[in-house]
C-alpha positions in Angstrom: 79.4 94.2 143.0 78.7 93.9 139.3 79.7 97.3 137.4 80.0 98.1 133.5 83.4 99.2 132.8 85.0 95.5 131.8 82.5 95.3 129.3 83.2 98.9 128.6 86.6 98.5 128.2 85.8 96.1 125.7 84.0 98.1 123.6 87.2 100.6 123.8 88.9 97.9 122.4 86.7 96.6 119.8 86.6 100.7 119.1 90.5 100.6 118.9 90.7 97.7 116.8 88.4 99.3 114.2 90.9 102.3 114.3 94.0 100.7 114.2 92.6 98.2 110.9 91.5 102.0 109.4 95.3 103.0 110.1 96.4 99.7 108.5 94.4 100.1 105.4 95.1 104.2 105.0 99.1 103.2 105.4 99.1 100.9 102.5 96.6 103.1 100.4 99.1 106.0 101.0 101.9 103.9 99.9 99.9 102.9 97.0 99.6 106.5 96.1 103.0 106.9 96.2 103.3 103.9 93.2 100.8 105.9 91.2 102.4 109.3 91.3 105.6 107.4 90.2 103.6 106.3 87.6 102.8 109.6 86.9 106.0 110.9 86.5 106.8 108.3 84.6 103.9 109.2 81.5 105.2 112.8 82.1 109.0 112.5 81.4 108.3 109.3 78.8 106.2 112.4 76.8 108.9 114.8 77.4 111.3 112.1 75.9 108.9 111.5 73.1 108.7 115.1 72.2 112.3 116.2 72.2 112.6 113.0 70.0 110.2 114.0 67.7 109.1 117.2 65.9 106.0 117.2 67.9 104.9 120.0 70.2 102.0 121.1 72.3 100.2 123.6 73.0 97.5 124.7 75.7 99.5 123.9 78.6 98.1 126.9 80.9 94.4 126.0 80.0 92.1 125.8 82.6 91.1 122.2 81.4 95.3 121.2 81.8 96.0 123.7 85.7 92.9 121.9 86.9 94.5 118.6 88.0 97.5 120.8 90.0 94.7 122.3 92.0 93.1 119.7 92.7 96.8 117.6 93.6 96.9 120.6 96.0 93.3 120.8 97.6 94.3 117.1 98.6 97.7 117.6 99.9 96.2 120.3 101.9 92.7 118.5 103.3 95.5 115.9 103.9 96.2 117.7 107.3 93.0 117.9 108.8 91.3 114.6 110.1 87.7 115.9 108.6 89.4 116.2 105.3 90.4 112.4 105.0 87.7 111.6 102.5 87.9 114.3 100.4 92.1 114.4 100.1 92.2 110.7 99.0 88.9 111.6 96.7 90.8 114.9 94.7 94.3 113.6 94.9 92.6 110.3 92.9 90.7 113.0 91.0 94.2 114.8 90.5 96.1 111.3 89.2 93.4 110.7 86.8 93.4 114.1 85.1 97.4 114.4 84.9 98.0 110.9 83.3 95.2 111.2 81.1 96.6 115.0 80.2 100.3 113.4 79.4 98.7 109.8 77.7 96.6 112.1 74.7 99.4 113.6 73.6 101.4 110.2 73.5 98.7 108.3 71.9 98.9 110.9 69.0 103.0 110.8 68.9 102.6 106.7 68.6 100.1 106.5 65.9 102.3 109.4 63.8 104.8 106.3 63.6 103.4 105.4 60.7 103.2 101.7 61.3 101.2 99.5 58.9 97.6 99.8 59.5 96.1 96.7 60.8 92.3 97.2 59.4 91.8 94.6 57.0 93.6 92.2 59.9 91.3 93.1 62.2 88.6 92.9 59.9 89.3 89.3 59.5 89.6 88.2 62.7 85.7 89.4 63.4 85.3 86.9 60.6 87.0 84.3 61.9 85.2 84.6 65.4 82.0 84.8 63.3 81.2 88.4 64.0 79.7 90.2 61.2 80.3 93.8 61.7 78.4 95.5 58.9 75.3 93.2 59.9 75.6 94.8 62.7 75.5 98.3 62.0 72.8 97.8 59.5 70.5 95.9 62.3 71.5 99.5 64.2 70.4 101.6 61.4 67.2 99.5 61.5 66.6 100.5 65.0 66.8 103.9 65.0 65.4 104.2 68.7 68.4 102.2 69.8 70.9 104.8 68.3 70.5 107.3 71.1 70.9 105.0 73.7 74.1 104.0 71.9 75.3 107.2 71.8 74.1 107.5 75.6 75.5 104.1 76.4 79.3 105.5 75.3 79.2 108.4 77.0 79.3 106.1 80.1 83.6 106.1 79.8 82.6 109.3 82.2 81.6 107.4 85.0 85.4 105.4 85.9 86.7 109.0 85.5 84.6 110.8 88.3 82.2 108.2 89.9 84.4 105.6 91.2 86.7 108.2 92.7 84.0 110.0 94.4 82.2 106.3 95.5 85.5 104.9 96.6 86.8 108.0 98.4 83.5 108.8 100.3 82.9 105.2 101.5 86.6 105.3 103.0 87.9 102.5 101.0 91.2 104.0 99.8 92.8 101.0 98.8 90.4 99.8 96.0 90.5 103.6 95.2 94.3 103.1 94.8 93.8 100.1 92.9 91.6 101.9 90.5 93.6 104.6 89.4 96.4 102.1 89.2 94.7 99.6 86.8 94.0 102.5 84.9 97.0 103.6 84.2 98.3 101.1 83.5 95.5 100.0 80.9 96.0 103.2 79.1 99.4 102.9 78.8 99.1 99.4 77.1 96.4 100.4 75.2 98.8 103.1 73.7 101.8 101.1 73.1 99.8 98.6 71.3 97.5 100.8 69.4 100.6 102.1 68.4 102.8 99.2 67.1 98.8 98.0 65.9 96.7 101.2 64.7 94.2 101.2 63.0 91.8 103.6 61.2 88.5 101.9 62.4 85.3 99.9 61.0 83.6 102.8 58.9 87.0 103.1 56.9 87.4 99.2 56.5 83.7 98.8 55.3 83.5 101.7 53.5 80.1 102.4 55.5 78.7 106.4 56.5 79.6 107.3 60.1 77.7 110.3 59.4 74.1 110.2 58.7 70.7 112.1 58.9 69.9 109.2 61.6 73.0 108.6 63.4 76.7 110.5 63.9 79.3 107.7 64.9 81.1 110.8 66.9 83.7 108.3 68.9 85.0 108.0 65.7 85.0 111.2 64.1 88.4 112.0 65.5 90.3 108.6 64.6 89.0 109.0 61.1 90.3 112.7 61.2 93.6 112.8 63.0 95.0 109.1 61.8 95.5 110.0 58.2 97.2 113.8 59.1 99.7 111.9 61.9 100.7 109.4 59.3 101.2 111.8 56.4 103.1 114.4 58.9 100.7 117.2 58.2 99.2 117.1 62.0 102.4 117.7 64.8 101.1 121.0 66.7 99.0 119.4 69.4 96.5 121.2 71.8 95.8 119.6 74.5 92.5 121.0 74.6 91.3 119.6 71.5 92.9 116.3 71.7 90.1 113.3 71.1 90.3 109.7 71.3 92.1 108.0 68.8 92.6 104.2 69.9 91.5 101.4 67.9 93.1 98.3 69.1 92.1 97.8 72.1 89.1 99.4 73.2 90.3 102.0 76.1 86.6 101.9 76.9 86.1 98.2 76.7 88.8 98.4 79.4 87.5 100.7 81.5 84.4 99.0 81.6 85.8 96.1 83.4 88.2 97.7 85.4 85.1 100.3 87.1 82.9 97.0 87.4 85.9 95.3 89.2 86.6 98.9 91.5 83.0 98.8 91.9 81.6 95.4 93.1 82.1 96.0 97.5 79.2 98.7 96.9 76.6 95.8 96.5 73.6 98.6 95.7 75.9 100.0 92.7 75.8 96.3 91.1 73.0 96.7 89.2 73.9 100.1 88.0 77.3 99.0 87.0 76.3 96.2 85.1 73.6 98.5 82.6 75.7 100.9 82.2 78.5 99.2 81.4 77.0 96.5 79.7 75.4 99.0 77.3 79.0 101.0 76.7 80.5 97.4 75.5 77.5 97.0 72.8 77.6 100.7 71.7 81.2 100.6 71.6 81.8 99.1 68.2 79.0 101.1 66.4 79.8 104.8 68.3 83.8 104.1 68.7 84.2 102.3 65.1 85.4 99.1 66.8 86.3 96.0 65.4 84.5 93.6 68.0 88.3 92.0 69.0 89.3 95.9 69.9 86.7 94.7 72.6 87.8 91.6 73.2 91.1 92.8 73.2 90.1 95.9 75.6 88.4 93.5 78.4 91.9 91.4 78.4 94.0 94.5 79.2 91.6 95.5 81.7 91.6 91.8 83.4 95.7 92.2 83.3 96.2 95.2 84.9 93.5 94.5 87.6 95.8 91.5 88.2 98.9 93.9 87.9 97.4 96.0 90.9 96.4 93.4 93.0 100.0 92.1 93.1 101.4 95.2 93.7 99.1 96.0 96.6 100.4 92.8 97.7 103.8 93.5 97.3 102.8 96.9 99.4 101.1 95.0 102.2 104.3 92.5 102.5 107.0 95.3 102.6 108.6 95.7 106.1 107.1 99.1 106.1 103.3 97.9 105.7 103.9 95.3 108.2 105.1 97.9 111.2 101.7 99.5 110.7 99.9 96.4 111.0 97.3 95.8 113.8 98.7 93.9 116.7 94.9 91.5 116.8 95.6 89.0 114.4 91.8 88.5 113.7 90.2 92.2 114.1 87.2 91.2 111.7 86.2 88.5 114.2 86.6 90.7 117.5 84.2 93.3 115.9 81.4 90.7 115.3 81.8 89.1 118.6 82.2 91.9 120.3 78.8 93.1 118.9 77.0 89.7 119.7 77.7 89.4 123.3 78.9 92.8 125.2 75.1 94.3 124.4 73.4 91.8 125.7 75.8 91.2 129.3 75.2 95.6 129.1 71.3 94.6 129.2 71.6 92.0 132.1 73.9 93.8 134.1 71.4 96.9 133.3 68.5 94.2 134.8 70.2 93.2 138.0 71.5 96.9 138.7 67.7 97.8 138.9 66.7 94.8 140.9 69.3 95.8 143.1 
């Protein structure tokens, strides 16, 4: 009389429902994709624009640090068509977004600052003031630390981790549209934090205050190359640009008080990574201003572009998800997150009864 496959179809379903909410979410991360690459295209032919406009010019463009995002945009499209590849084509084609806007960005930061605008130091310098942040007691209190300097230094070096462990982290846990997000706030970050470093640039803190950045204890080496390649872009003496050789040169804002925010934000669904996140990040914001020659509102200013541009992607992704497009891909279950649960609560245990009476029988 009693048998298992209703409660077996309904497992099927609860199996199908899970699938068709993976389809969902893949459809709008693809389409998210799609944004990114645009935007993309759009750092690439705004530097093409910027150098034929200039007397700028690059070089290094077949080095293997420059041909390594193609391959990887190509291992991606091509994992794209097998199912086992899933995960690893949304990880390498984030991988291969990341390294091609950040390759086309550099040289735009560098064309920006050789503007020549007004340097904005001494403004800057006043506005710590103002806030009541003391920058040289701060860099003294490091000195007087020395133990604390290499976890500074360590601390900085942490601008590595948006750049290859939230792809990975997002792409291997199958959540594609936070990955999508990520690379999106990103981009968008930098590009802000380029336009306005440029209308805005600045030399730094060790200029302003006349303090060493290179000592027997300590080497302030985030901002070794501002101090270097500011005063040769404004004067006109620096326009061949390698690629390869290219360092960070953004004052105002922080590009990694931004990306500390915005890999905290990608981050936070991975609840074990919480902790993590918050050290690590924590730490790059305090050793930002002493490594990176920061004025502390390059941070402040750093943490509001990332807050923007998270907002920026969210509404997009919205935008996404309410398109006529997204919607055909949308599961027909309005409430697939509470058929799973139930589903899990109460076909086991009929399974176990019906199991019971079979043997009775």
């Amino acid at each position: 009389m009693f048998g298992a496959p209703p409660f077996e179809r309904a497992s099927c379903a609860v199996k199908e429902e899970r699938r068709s909410v993976g389809r969902h979410d893949q459809g709008i991360a693809n389409r998210l994709r799609l944004v990114n690459w645009s935007l993309v295209a759009g750092y690439a032919l705004t530097l093409c624009i910027a150098l034929a406009a200039t007397t700028f010019t690059l070089e290094g463009l077949m080095s293997r640090e420059v041909l390594t995002a193609p391959a990887l945009a190509i291992a991606g499209l091509w994992l794209t068509r097998r199912r086992w590849g899933e995960r690893s084509a949304f990880t390498l084609l984030a991988f291969a977004q990341m390294g091609l806007f950040v390759i086309c960005a550099a040289p735009l930061s560098y064309i920006g600052l050789g503007a020549g605008m007004p340097l904005q130091d001494a403004r800057f310098a006043e506005l710590d003031r103002l806030l009541g942040l003391d920058w040289p007691a701060y860099f003294h209190f490091a000195m007087a630390h020395p133990k604390s300097l290499i976890y500074a230094k360590l601390f900085y070096a942490m601008i590595l981790v948006p750049g290859f462990v939230v792809p990975v982290a997002l792409g291997m846990t199958g959540q594609y549209v936070r990955l999508q997000q990520f690379v999106m706030a990103s981009i968008l970050a930098l590009w802000a934090v380029i336009v306005v470093s440029s209308l805005l640039p600045a030399i730094g803190t060790y200029f302003e205050f006349g303090l060493p950045s290179d000592t027997e204890l300590f080497n302030a080496n985030g901002y070794g190359g501002q101090a270097r390649d500011i005063p040769m872009l404004r004067n006109g003496t620096l326009r061949v640009l390698n690629l390869t050789k290219l360092g960070g040169i953004l004052t105002f804002p922080s590009f990694h008080a931004a990306m500390a925010l915005v890999s905290v934000w990608s981050l936070w669904n991975i609840w074990w990574l919480r902790p993590a996140l918050l050290i690590l990040n924590g730490g790059m914001l305090v050793a930002t201003p002493l490594v990176g020659g920061h004025y502390f509102v390059d941070v402040i200013a750093g943490l509001s572009v990332a807050a923007m541009t998270i907002h920026a992607s969210k509404g997009l992704t919205a935008v996404v998800v309410a398109s006529p497009l997204a919607a055909s891909t949308q599961p027909k279950s309005a409430a697939p997150l509470v058929a799973v649960p139930l589903a899990a609560m109460f076909v086991r245990p009929f399974r176990r009864n019906i199991s019971r009476h079979e043997m009775r029988l």
